[in-house]
Structure formats: C-alpha cells, structure tokens
Backbone as a printed PyTorch tensor [residue, N CA C, xyz], in Angstrom:
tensor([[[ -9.2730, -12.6250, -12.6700],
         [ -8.6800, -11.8990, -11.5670],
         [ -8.8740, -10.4090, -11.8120]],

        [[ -9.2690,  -9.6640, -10.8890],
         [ -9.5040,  -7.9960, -10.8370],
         [ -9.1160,  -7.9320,  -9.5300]],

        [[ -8.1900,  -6.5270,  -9.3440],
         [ -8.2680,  -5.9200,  -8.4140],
         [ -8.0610,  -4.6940,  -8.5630]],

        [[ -8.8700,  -3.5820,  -7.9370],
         [ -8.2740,  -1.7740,  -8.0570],
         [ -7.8480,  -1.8550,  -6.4290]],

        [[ -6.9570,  -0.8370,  -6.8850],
         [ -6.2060,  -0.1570,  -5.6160],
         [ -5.8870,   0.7640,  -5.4660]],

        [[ -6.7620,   1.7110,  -4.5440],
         [ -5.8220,   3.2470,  -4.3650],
         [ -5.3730,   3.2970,  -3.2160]],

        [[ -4.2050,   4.0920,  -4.0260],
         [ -2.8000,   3.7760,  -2.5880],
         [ -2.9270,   5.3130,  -2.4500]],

        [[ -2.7390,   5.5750,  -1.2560],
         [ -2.7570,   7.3920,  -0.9430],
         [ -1.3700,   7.1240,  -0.0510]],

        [[ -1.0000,   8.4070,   0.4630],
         [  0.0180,   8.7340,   1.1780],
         [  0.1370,  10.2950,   1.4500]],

        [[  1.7810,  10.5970,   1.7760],
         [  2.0380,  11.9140,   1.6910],
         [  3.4020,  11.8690,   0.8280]],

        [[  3.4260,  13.1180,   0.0270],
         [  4.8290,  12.9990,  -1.0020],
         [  5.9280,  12.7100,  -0.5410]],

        [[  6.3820,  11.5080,  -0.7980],
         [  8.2300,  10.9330,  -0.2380],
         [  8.0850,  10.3360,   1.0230]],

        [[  6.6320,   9.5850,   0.7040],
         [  6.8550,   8.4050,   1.7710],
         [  6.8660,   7.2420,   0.5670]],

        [[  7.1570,   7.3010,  -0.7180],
         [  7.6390,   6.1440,  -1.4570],
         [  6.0820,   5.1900,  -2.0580]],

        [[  5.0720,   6.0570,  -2.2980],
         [  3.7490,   5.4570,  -2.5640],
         [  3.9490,   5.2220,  -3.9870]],

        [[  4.4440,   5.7570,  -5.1750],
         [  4.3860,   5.5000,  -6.0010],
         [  5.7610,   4.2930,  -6.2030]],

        [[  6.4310,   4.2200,  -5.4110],
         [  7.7050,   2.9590,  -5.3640],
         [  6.9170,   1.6760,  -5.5020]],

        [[  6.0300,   1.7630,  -4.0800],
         [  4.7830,   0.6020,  -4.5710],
         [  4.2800,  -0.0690,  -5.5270]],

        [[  3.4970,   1.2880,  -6.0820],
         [  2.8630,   0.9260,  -7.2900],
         [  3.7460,   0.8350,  -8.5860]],

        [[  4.7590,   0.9520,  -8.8150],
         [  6.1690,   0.3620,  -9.6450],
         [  6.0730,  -1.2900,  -8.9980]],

        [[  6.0310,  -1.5810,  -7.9090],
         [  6.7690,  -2.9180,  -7.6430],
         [  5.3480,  -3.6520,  -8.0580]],

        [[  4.1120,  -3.0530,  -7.9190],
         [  3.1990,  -3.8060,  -7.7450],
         [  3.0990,  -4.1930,  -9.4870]],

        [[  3.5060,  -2.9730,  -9.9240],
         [  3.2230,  -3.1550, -11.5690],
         [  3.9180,  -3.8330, -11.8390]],

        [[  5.3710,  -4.4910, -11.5960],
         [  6.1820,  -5.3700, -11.9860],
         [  5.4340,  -6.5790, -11.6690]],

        [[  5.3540,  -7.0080, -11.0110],
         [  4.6080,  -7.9260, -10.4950],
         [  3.4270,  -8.5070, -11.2620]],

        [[  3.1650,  -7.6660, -11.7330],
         [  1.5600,  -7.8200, -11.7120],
         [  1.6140,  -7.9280, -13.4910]],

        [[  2.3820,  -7.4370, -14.1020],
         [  3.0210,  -7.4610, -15.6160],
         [  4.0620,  -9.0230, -15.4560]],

        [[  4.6420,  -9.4750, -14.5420],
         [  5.5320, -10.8000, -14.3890],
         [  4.1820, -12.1200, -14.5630]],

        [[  3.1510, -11.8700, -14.2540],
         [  2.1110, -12.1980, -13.9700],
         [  1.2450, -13.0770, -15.1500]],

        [[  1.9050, -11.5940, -16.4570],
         [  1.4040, -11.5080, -17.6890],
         [ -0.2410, -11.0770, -17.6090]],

        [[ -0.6570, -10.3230, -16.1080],
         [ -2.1160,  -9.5870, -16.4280],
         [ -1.6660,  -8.2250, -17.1420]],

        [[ -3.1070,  -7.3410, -16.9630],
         [ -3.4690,  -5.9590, -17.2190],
         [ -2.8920,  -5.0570, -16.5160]],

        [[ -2.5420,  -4.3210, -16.6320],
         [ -2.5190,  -3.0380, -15.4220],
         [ -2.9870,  -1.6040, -16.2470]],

        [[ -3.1900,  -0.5190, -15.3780],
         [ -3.9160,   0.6730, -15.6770],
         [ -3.3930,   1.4310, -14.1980]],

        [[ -3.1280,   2.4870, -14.4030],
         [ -2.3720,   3.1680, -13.4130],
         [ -3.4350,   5.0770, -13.6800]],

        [[ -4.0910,   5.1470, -12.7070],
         [ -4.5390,   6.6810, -13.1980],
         [ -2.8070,   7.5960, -13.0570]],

        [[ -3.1570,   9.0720, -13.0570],
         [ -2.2550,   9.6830, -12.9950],
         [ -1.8920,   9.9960, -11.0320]],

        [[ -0.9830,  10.5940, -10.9120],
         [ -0.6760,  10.8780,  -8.9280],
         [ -1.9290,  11.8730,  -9.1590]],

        [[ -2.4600,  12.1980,  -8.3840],
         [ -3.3720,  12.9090,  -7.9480],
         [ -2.7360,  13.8330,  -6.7210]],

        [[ -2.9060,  15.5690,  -6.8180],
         [ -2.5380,  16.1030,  -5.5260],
         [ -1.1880,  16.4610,  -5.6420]],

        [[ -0.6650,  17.0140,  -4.5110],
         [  1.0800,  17.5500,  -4.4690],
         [  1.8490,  16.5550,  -3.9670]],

        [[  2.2590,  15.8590,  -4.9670],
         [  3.3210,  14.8340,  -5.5900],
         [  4.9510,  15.2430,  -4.2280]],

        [[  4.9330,  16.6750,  -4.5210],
         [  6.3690,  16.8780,  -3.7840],
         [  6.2150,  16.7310,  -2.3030]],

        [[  7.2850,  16.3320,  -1.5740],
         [  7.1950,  16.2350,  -0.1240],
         [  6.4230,  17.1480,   0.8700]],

        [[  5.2110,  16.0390,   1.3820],
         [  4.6470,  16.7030,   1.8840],
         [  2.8910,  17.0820,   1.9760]],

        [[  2.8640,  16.7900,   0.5710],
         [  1.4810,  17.3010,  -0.1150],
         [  0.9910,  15.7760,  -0.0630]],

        [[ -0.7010,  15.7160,  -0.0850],
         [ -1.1050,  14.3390,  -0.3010],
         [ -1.1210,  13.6950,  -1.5800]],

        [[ -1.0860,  12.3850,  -1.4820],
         [ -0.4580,  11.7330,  -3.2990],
         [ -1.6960,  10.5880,  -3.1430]],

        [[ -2.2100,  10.7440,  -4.5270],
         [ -3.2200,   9.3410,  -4.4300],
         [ -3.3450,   9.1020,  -5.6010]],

        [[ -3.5170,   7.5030,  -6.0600],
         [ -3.4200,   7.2940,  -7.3020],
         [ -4.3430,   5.8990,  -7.5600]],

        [[ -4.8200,   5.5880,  -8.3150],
         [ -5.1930,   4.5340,  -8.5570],
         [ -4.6450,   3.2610,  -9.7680]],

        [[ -4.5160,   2.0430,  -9.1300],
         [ -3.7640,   0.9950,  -9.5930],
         [ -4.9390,  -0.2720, -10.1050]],

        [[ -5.0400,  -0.1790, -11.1030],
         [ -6.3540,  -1.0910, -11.6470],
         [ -5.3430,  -2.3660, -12.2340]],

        [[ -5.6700,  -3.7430, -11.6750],
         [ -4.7490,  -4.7910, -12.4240],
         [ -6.0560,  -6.1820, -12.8010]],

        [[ -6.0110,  -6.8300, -13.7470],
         [ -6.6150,  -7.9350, -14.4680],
         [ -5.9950,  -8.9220, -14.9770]],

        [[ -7.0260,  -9.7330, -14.9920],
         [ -6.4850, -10.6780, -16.3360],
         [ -6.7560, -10.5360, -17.4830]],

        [[ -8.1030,  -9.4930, -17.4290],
         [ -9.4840,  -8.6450, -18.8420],
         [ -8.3480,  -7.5320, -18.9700]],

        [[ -8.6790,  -6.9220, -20.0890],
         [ -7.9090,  -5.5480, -20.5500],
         [ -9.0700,  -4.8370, -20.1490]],

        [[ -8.5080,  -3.5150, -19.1280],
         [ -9.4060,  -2.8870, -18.5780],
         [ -9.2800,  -1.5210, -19.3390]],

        [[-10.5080,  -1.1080, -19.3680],
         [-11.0810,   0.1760, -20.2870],
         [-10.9040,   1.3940, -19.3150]],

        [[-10.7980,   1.7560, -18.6690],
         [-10.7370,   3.0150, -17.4850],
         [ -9.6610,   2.4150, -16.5800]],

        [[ -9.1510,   3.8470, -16.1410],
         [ -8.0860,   3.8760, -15.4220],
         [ -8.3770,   4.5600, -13.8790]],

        [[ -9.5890,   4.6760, -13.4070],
         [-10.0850,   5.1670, -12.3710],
         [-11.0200,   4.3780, -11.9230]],

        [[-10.9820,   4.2610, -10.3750],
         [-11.6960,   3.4700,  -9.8510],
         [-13.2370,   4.2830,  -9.2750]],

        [[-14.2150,   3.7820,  -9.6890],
         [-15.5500,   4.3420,  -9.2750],
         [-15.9350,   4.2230,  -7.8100]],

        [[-16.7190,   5.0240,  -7.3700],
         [-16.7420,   5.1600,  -5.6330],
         [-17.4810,   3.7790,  -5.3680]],

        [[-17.0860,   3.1020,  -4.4780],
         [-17.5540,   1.6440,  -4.1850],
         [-17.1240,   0.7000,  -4.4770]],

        [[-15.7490,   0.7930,  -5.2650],
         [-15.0950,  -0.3630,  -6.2910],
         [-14.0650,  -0.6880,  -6.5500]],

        [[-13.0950,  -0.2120,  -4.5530],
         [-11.8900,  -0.4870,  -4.7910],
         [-11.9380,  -1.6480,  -3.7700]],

        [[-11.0200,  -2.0920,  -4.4610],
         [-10.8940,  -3.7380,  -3.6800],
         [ -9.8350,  -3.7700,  -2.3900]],

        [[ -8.9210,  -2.6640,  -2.3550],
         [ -7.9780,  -2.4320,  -1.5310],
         [ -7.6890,  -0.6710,  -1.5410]],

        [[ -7.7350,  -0.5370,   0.5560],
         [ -6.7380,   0.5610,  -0.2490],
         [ -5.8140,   0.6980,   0.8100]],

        [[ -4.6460,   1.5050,   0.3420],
         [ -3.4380,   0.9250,   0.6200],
         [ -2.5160,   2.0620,   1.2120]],

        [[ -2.3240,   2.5540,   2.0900],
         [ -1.9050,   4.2510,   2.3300],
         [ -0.5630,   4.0470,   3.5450]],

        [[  0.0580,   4.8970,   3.2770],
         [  0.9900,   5.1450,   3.8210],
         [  0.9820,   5.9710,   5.4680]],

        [[ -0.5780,   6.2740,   5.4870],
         [ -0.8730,   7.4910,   6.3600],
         [ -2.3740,   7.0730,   6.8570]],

        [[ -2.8550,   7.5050,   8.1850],
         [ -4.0430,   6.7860,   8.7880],
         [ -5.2830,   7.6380,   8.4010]],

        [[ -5.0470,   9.1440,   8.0020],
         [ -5.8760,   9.9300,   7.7930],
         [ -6.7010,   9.6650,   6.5720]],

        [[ -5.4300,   9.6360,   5.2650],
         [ -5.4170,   9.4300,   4.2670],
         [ -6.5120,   8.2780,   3.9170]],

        [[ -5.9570,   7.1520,   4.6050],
         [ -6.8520,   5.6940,   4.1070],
         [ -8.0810,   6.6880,   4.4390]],

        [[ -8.6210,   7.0110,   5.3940],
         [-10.3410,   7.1980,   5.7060],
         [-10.4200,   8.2010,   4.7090]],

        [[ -9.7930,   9.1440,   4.1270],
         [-10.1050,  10.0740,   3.4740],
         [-11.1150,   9.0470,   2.1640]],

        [[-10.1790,   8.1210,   1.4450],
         [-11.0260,   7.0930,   0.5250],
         [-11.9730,   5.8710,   0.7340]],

        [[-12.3130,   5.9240,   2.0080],
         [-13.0520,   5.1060,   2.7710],
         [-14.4740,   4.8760,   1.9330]],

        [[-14.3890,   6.4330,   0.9050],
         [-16.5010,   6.1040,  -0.1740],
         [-15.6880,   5.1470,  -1.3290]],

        [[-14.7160,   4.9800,  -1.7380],
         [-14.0970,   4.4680,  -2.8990],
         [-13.7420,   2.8110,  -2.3050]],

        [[-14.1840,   2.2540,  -1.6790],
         [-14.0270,   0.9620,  -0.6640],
         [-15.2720,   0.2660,  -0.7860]],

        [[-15.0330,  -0.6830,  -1.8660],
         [-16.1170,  -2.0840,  -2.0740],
         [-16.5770,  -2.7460,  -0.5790]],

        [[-17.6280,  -3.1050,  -0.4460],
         [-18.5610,  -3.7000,   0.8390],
         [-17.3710,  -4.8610,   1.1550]],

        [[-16.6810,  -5.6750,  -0.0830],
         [-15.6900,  -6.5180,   0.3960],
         [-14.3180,  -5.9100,   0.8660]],

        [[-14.0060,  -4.9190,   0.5810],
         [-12.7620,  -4.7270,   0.2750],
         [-11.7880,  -4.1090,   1.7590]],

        [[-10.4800,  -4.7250,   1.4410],
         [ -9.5990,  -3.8570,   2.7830],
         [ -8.8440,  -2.7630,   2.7890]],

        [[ -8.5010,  -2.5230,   3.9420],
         [ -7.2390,  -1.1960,   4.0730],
         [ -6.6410,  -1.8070,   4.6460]],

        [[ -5.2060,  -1.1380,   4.0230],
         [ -4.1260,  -2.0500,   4.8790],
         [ -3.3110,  -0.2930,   4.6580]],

        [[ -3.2190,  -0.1680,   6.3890],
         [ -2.6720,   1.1960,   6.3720],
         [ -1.4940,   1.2630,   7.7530]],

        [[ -0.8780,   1.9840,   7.4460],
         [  0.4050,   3.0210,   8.4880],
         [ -0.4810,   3.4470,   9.5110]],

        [[ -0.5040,   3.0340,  10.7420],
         [ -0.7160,   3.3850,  12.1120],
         [ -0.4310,   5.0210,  12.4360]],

        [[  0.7550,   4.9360,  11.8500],
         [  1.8050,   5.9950,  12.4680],
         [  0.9360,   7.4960,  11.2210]],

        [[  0.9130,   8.7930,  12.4340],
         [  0.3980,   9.4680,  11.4210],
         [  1.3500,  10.1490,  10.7290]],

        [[  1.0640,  11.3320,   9.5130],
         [  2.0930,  12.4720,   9.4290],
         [  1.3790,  13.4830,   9.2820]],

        [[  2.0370,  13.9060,  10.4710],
         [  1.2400,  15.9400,  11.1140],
         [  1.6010,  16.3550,   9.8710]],

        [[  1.0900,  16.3450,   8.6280],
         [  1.3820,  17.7790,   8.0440],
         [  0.4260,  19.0870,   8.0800]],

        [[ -0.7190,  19.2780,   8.1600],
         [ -1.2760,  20.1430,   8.7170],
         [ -1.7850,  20.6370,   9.7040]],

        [[ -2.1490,  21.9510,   9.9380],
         [ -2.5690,  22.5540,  11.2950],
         [ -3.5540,  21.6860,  12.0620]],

        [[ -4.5930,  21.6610,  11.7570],
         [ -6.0010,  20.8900,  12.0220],
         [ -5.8730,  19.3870,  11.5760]],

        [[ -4.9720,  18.7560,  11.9190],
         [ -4.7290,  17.6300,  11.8110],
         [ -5.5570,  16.5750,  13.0260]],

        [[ -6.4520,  15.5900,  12.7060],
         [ -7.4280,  14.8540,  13.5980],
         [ -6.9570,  14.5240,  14.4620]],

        [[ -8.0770,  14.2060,  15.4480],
         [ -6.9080,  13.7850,  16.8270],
         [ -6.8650,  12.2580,  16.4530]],

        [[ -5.3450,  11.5130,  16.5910],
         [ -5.2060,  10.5100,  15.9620],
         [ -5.7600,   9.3500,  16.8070]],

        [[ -6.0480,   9.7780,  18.2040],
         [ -6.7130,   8.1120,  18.5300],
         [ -8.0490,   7.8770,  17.8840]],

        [[ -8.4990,   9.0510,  17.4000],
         [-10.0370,   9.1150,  16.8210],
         [ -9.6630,   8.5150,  15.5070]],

        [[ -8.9180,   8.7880,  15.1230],
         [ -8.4680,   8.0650,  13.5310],
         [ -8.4510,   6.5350,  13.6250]],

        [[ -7.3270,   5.9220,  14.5310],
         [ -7.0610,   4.8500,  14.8140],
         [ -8.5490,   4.0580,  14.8630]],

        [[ -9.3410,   5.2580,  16.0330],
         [-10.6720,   3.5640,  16.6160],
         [-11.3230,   3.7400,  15.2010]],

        [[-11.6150,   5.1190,  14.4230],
         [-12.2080,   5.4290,  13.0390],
         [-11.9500,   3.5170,  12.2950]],

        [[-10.6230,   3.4910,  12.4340],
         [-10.3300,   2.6500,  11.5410],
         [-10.7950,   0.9240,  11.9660]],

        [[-10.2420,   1.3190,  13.2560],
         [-10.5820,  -0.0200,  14.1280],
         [-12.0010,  -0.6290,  14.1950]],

        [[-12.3640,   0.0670,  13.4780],
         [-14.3970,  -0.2190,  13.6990],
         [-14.6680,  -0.4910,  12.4320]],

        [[-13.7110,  -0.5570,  11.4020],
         [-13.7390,  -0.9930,   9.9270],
         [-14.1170,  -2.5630,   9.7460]],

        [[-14.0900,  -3.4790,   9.2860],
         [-14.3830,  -4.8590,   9.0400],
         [-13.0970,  -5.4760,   8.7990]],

        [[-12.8170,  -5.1030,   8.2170],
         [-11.5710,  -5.5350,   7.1230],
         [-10.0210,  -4.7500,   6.8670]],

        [[ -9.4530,  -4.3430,   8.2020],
         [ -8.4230,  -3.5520,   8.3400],
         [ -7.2970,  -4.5510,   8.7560]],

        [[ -6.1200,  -3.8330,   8.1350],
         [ -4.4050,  -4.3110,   8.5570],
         [ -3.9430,  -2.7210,   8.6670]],

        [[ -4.2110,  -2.2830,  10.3260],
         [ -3.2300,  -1.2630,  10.4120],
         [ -1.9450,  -1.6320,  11.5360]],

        [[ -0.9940,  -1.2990,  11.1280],
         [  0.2630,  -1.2170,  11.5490],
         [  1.3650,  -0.4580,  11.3960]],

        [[  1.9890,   0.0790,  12.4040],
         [  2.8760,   1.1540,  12.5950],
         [  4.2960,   0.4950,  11.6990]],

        [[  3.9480,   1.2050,  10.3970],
         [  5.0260,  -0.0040,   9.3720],
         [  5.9600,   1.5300,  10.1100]],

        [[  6.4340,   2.2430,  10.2040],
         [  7.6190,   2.9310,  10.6940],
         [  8.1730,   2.4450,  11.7110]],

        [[  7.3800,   1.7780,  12.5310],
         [  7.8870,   1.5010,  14.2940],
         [  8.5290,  -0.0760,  13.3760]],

        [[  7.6930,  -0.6680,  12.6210],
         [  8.0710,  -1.8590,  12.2040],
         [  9.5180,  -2.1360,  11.4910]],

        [[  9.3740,  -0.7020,  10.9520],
         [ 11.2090,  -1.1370,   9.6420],
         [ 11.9500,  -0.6330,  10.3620]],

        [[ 11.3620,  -0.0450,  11.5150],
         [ 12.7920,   0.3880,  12.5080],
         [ 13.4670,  -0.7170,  13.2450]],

        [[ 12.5050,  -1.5500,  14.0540],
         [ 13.0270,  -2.7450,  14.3680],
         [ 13.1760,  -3.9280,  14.1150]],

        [[ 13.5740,  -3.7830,  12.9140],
         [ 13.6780,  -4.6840,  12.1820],
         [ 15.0980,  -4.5400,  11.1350]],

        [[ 15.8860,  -3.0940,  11.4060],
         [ 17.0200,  -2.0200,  10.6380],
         [ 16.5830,  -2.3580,   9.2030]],

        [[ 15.5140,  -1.5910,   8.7110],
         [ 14.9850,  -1.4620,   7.4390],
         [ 13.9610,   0.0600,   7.4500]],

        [[ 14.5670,   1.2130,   8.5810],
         [ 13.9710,   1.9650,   8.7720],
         [ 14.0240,   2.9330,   7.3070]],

        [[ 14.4400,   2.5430,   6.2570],
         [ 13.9270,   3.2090,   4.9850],
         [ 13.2180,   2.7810,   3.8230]],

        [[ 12.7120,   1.9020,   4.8510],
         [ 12.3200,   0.8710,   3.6150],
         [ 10.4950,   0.5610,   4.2940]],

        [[  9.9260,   1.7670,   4.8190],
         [  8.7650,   1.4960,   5.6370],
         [  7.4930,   0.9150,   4.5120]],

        [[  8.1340,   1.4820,   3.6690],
         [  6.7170,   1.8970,   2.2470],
         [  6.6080,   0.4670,   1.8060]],

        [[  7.7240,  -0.4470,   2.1420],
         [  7.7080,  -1.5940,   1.5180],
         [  7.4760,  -2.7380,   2.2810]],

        [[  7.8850,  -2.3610,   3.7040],
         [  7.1090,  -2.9300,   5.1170],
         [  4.9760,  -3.3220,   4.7440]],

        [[  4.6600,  -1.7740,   4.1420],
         [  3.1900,  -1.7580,   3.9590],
         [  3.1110,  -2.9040,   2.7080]],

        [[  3.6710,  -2.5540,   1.4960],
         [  3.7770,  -3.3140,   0.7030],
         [  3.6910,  -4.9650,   1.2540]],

        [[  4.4750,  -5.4000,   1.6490],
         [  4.1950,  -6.7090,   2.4260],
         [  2.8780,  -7.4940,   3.0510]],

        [[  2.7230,  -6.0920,   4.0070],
         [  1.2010,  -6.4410,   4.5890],
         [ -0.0020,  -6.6180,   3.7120]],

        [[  0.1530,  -5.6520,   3.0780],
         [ -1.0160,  -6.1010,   1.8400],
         [ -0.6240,  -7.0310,   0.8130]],

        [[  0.6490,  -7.6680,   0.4410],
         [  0.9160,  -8.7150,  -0.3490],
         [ -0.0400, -10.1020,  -0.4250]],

        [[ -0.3200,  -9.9630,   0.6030],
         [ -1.8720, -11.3240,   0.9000],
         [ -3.0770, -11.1310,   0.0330]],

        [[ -2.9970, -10.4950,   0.0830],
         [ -4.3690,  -9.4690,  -0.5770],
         [ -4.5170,  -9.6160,  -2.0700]],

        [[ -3.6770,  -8.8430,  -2.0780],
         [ -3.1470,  -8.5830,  -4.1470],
         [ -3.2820, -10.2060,  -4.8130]],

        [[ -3.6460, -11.2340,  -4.6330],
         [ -3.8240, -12.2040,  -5.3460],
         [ -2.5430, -12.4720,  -6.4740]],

        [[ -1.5190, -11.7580,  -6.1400],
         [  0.0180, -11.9770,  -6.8640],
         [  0.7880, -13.0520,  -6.4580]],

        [[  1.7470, -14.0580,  -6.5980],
         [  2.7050, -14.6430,  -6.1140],
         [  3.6500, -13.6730,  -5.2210]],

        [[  3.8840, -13.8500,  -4.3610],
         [  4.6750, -13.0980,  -3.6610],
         [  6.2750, -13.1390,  -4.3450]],

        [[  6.7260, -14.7940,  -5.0710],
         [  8.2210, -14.7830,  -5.7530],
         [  7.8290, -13.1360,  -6.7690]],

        [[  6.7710, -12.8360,  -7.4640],
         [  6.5490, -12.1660,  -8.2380],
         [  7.1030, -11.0960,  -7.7520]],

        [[  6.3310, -10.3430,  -6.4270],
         [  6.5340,  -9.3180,  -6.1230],
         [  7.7340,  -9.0420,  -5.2770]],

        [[  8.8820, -10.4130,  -5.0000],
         [ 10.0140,  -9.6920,  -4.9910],
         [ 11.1820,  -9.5370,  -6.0080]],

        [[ 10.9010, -10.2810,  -7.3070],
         [ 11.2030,  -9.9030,  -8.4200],
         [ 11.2540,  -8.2910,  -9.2190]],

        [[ 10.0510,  -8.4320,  -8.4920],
         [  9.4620,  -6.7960,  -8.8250],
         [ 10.5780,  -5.6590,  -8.0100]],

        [[ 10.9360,  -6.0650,  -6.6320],
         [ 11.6250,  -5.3750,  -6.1590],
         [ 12.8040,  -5.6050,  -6.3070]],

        [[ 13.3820,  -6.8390,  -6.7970],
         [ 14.7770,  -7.1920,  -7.3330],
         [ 15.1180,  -5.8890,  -8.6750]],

        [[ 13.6320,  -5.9290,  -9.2990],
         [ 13.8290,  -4.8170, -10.6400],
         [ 14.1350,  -3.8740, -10.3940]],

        [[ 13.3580,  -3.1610,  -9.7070],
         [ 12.9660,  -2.1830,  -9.3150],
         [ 13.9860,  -1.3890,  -8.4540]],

        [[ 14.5450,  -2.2710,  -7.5150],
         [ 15.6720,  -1.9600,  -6.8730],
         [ 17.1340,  -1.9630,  -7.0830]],

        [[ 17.5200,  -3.0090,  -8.4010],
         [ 18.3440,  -3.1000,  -8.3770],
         [ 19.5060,  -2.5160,  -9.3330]],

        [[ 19.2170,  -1.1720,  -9.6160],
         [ 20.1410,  -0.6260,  -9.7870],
         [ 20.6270,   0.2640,  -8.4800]],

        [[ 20.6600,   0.1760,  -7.1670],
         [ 20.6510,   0.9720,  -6.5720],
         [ 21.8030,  -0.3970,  -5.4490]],

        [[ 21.6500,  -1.4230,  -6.2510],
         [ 22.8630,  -2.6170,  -5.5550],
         [ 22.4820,  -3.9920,  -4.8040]],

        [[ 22.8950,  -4.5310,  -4.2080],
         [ 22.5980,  -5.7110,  -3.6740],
         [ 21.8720,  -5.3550,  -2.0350]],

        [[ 22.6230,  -4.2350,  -1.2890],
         [ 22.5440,  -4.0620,   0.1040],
         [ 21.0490,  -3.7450,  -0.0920]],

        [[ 20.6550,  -2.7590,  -0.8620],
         [ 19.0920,  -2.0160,  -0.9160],
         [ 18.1450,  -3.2490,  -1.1770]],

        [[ 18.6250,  -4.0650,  -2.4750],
         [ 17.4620,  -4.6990,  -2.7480],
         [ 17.3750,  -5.8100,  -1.6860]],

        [[ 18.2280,  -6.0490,  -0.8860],
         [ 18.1600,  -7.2430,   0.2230],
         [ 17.3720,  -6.7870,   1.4640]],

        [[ 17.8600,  -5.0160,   1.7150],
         [ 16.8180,  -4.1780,   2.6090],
         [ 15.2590,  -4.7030,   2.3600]],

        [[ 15.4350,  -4.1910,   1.1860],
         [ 13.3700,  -4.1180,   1.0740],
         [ 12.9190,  -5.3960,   0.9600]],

        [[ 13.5510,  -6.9650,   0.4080],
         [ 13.5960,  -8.1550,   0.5370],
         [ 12.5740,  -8.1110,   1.8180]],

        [[ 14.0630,  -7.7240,   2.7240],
         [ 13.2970,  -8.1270,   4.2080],
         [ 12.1670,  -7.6040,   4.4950]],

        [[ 12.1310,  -5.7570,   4.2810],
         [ 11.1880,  -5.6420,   4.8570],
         [ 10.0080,  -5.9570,   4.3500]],

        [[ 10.1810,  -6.7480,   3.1320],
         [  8.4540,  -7.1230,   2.6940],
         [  8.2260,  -7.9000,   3.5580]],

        [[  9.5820,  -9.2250,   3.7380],
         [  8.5800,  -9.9810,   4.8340],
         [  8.2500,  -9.4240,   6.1170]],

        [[  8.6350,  -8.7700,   6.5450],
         [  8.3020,  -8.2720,   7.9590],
         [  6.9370,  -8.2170,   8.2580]],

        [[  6.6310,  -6.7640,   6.6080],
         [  5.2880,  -6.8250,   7.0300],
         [  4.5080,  -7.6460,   6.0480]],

        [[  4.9060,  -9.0390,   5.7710],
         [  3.6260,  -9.8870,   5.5260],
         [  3.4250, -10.6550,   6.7500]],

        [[  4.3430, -11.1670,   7.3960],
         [  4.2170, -11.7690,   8.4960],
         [  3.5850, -11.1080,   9.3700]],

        [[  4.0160,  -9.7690,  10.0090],
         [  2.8550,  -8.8630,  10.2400],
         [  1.3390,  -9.2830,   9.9630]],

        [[  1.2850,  -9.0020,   8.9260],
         [ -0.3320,  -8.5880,   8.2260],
         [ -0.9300, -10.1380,   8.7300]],

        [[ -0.3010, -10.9970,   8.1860],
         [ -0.5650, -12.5800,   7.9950],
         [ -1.0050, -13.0850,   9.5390]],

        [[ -0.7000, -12.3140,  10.7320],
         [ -0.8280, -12.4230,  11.8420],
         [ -2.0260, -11.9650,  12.3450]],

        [[ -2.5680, -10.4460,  11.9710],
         [ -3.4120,  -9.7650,  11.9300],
         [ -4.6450, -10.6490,  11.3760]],

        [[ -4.3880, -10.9170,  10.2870],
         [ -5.3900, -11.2720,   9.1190],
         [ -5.8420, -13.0200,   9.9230]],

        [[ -5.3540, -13.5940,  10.1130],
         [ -6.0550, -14.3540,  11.0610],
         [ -6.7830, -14.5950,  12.1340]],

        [[ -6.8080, -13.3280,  12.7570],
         [ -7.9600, -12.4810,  13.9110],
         [ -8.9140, -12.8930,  12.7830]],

        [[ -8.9580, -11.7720,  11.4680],
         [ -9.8710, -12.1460,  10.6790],
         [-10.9640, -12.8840,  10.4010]],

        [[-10.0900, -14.3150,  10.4290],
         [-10.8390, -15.4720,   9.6430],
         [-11.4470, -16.2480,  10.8430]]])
C-alpha cells in the first residue's frame, strides 16, 4: 500500500487537523507515515501545503515528486489547481467548491470550478454549504476529510478512531460533530464517485 497526499488550504481552515486524523489512522493501521513540514503562511489566511506520504514500505523522503501524488486534498478550489503538476496520471482531487477571496487578483471562480470540472478524477464539493446543512458548520475540514476517505485505502472504523483521538479531549459533543460530518461527506463523495465508475 502507498499513498502521497498533498493537502493545501488557507491557514485555519483546519488542513493540518486532517493530516493528524489521517496520521492516526494510518499509524492504527500499523503502516508508515512521513509528513513534510507546512509549507507557506501557516497563520490565518496565508496558503498552507504540506505533504502526507503513508505505506506499508518505510519511506525514505518526505516530499512528494511532481507527478506522484496519488491524492490531493485542499480545502480551497484555487489551491487544488495550484498542485495540479504534483498529480499522478491516476490520481484524484477531492476539493472545497467554495472559494476563499484572500487576495486581490483572485480567479474568476467559475473558471476555477469548469478548470476543475474538466479534470478526470475530481470530488468537488461545497464541504461549507455541506457542514452547514447538516449543523456541523465547524467541522467543514472534516466534511472534506470524509469525501476523500474512499480514496485513502484506510478502514474508515480507523479514521474515526483517529478522530475519537484526536478530538477527544475537547469532549463528547465535538467528537460526535466531526463523527457526523465525516459521514456526510463520504456519502457525498461516494455519490459523486459513482458518476465515476
């Protein structure tokens, strides 16, 4: 089993929460993991990208080479295309619909959207519009998390273990929040992803 994953976003939309749950998971698993460092302005606002390398091999590098990510995983619609050269001939995006204006010259977003829509292998969905109706509107990052849960070749009991961990010093109400919203958006994705096949 191999998979790399770079997850991008913008700071304090909860991208590195992810890659915590994914690492639980993926360590419950008893594989590899390799985590590069955040890449970019970490604090709210700035773009965050990181790469998440997981095995069953003990992997030697912690960065994924352009062409050789198996997933990537973003919080933001711009963002995913930004790593679009780092995206294996197989590999998907599973990205946030919804954009975030943080800069002036920000793309015009229906151009982003069809950008994406003309991809092979996409799960985009407005995980904000999604954890809203669903009252898990803080829990969007984990909405995405979900959608790509198909993907990751993990047990899914795994990866809500991961968020049982991960979450649960913060109480029962939170970790039952993000519970849900994983399923939301696997069911989501799982819906999508059968156009697919």
């Amino acid at each position: 089993m191999k998979l790399d994953i770079i997850l991008s976003g913008v700071g304090g939309q909860g991208i590195l929460s992810i890659a915590a749950i994914i690492g639980e998971a993926a360590l419950e698993e008893k594989l590899h993991i390799k985590q590069a460092e955040v890449h970019g302005m970490s604090q709210r606002g700035g773009d965050v990208q990181s790469n998440l390398r997981i095995s069953s091999e003990p992997i030697r590098s912690d960065l994924i080479a352009r062409g050789g990510a198996d997933l990537i995983l973003s919080l933001e619609p711009m963002e995913a295309l930004r790593y679009l050269p780092y995206l294996s001939d197989t590999g998907w995006i599973v990205t946030n619909a919804a954009p975030f204006v943080n800069i002036p010259n920000y793309p015009q977003v229906d151009d982003l959207l069809a950008d994406l829509k003309r991809l092979p292998r996409v799960i985009l969905l407005d995980v904000d519009a999604l954890a809203k109706e669903n009252n898990v509107p803080r829990a969007a990052n984990v909405v995405l998390l979900g959608a790509a849960s198909p993907i990751l070749g993990i047990g899914i009991e795994k990866i809500e273990d991961g968020i049982r961990r991960f979450f649960g010093r913060k109480g029962d109400d939170v970790v039952a929040m993000n519970l849900k919203a994983l399923t939301c958006g696997r069911e989501a994705a799982e819906h999508i992803m059968r156009k697919h096949l």
